[in-house]
N, C-alpha and C positions, 0 to 999 in steps of 0.2 A: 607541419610542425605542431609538434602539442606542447599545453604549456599549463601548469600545474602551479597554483598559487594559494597559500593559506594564511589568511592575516585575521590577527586576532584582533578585537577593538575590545576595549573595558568601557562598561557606560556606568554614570555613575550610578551609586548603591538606593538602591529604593526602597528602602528600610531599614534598621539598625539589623535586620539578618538577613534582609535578602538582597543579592545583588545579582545581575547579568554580565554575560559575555557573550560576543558573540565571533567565530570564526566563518571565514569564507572560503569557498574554494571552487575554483574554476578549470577547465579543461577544454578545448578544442576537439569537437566530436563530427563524424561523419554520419552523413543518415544512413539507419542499419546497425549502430553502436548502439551499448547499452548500458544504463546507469543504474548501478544496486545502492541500496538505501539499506542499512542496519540500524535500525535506533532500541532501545528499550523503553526507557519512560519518556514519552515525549509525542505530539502528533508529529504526520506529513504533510505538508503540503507544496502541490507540484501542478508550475502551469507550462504555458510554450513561451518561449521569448523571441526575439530577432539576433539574426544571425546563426552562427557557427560554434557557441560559448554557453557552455555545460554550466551553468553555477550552483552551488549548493551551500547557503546558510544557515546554518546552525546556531542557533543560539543558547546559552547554557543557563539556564536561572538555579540560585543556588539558597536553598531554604534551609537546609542541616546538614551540619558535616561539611569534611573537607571539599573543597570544589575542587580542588589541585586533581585528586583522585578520579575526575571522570573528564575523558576528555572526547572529541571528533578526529580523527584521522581518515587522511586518503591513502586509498593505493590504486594502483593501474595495472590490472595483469589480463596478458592475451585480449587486447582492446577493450577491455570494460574497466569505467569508471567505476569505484566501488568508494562508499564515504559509510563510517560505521563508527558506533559508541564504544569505548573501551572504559571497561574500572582498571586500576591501576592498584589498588589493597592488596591486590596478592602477589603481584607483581608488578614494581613500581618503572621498569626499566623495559614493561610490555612494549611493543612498538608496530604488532603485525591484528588484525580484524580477526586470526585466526587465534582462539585459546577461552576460555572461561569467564564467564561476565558473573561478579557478584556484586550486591546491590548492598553488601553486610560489611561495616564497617571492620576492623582486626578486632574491636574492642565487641562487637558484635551489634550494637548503636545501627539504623539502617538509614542510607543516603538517601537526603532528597533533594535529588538533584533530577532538572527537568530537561532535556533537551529538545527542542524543535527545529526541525530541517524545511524550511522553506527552498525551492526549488525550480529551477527555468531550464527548462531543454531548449535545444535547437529541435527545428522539423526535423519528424523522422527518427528520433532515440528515443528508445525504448525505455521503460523502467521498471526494477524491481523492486519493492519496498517493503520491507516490514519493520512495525514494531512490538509492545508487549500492551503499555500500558498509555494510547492513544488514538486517536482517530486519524483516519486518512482521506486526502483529499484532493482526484485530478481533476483540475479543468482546464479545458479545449486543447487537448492535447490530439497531433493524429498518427501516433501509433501506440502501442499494446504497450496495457500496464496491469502486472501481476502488482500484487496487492494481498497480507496478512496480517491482522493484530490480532490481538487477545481480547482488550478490552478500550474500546472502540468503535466511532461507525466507521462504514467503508462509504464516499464518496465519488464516482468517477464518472466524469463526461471525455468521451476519447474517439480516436477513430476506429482502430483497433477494439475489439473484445479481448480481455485478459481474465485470468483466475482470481475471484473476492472470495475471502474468507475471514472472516471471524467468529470471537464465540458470543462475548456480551457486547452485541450492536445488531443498528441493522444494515443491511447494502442497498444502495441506488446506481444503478448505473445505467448510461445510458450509451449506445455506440453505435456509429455511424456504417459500422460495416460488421457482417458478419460471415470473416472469411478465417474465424483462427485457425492455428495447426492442434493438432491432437484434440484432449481432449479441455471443453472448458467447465470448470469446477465452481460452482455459485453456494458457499456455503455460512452456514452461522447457528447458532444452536437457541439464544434468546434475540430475538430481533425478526423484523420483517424483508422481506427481500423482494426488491420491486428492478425490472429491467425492462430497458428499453431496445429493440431492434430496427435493423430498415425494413424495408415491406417486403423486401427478396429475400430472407431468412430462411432459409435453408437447413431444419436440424434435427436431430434424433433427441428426445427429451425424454430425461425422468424429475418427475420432482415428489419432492415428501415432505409431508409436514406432519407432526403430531396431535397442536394446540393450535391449531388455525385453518383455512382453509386454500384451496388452488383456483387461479382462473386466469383464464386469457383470453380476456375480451374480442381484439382485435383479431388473432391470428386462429383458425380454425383450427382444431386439433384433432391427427386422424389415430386412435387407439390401436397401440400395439401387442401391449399388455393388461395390465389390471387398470382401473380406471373407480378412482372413488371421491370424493371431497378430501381426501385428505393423501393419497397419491396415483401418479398415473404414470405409466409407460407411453409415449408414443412419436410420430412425425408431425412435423411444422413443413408447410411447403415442400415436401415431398421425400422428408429427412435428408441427413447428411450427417453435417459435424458433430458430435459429441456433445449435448448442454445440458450438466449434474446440476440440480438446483436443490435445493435440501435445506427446513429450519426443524427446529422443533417447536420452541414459540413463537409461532408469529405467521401473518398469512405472505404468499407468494403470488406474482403478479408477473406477466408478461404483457409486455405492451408494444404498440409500434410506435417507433419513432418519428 
């Protein structure tokens, strides 16, 4: 049985203009299910919890403009929990994740409105998260989390290897296994990018950087391509999986775990 619950709590106002909210929302998930995260302004953050009980709180801080206008909604389609930010200015009787997010008041004035999804899986679900304007952050979670903002770092200690990408931040991650499917995409444009593997890492690697340099200490690297301070083609333990690693500011790192 699943079970879907959203309750809103008003705390009181923590200054003559800012005040919070926060909503909750829960779900009963089996391992192998998967929870999507849409936020826009606001970090992530996502640990493991006990039991069977998907939770996702959001909380809304509201510094300009109407708050009524941005709200958190859930949906449930084809087994995936999905919880996501919606403006309401264009459309006040929105009601679906799917349609146009503006951050611009009707009067043209721009919302500042903050939301943060704090978040607890059961073992075993998976997540999907992005936002625009925060950082994200998993820990001890053991399976796969994809992972995108804009402007933000990216944080993740997992079982699972997932895709990090941002542009102004840097990524750390660190994972317990390295068995993903296809391919995995380690990217950012200002920021440094450091990862951690187990000693059986297995992978076909490219990395580049512009303004910083490449190395991996621990894991011996056998060249398949070009090979410079600043990128290289090759295998890790004997290649395998797919690992795009890519900044342009900032140095790259692989390490063992």
């Amino acid at each position: 049985m699943t079970r879907a619950l959203a309750l809103a709590v008003a705390f009181a106002t923590l200054t003559g203009t800012i005040s919070a909210q926060a909503t909750r929302f829960t779900r009963q998930l089996a391992p192998g299910a998967l929870v999507e995260l849409d936020n826009i302004n606001g970090s992530i953050s996502v640990s493991q919890g006990t039991g069977r009980t998907a939770e996702v709180v959001v909380t809304k801080t509201v510094k300009k403009g109407d708050g009524n206008m941005v709200k958190a909604i859930m949906e449930e389609e084809n087994g995936v929990m999905r919880v996501c930010t919606i403006y309401l200015n264009r459309d006040p009787n929105r009601s679906s994740c799917r349609g146009n997010n503006s951050t611009n008041s009707k009067n043209g004035d721009r919302f500042e409105v903050t939301m943060n999804y704090v978040v607890r899986l059961p073992a075993g679900v998976r997540v999907r998260g992005e936002t625009v304007n925060g950082s994200i952050t998993v820990s001890a979670i053991d399976a796969q989390a994809d992972l995108e903002t804009v402007n933000g770092d990216i944080r993740v200690q997992s079982g699972a290897a997932g895709s990090l990408q941002t542009v102004n931040g840097s990524i750390r991650g660190s994972f317990a296994r390295a068995d993903w499917p296809g391919a995995l995409r380690m990217e950012t444009v200002n920021g440094a990018i450091e990862l951690e593997f187990p000693a059986n890492l297995a992978a076909t690697v490219r990395g580049e950087t512009v303004n910083g340099s490449i190395s991996s200490p621990d894991f011996p690297v056998t060249i398949t391509g070009k090979w410079g301070p600043k990128s290289f083609r090759g295998t890790i333990g004997g290649g395998g999986r797919d690992l795009q690693v890519e900044t342009v500011n900032g140095n790259i790192t692989i390490r063992k775990r």
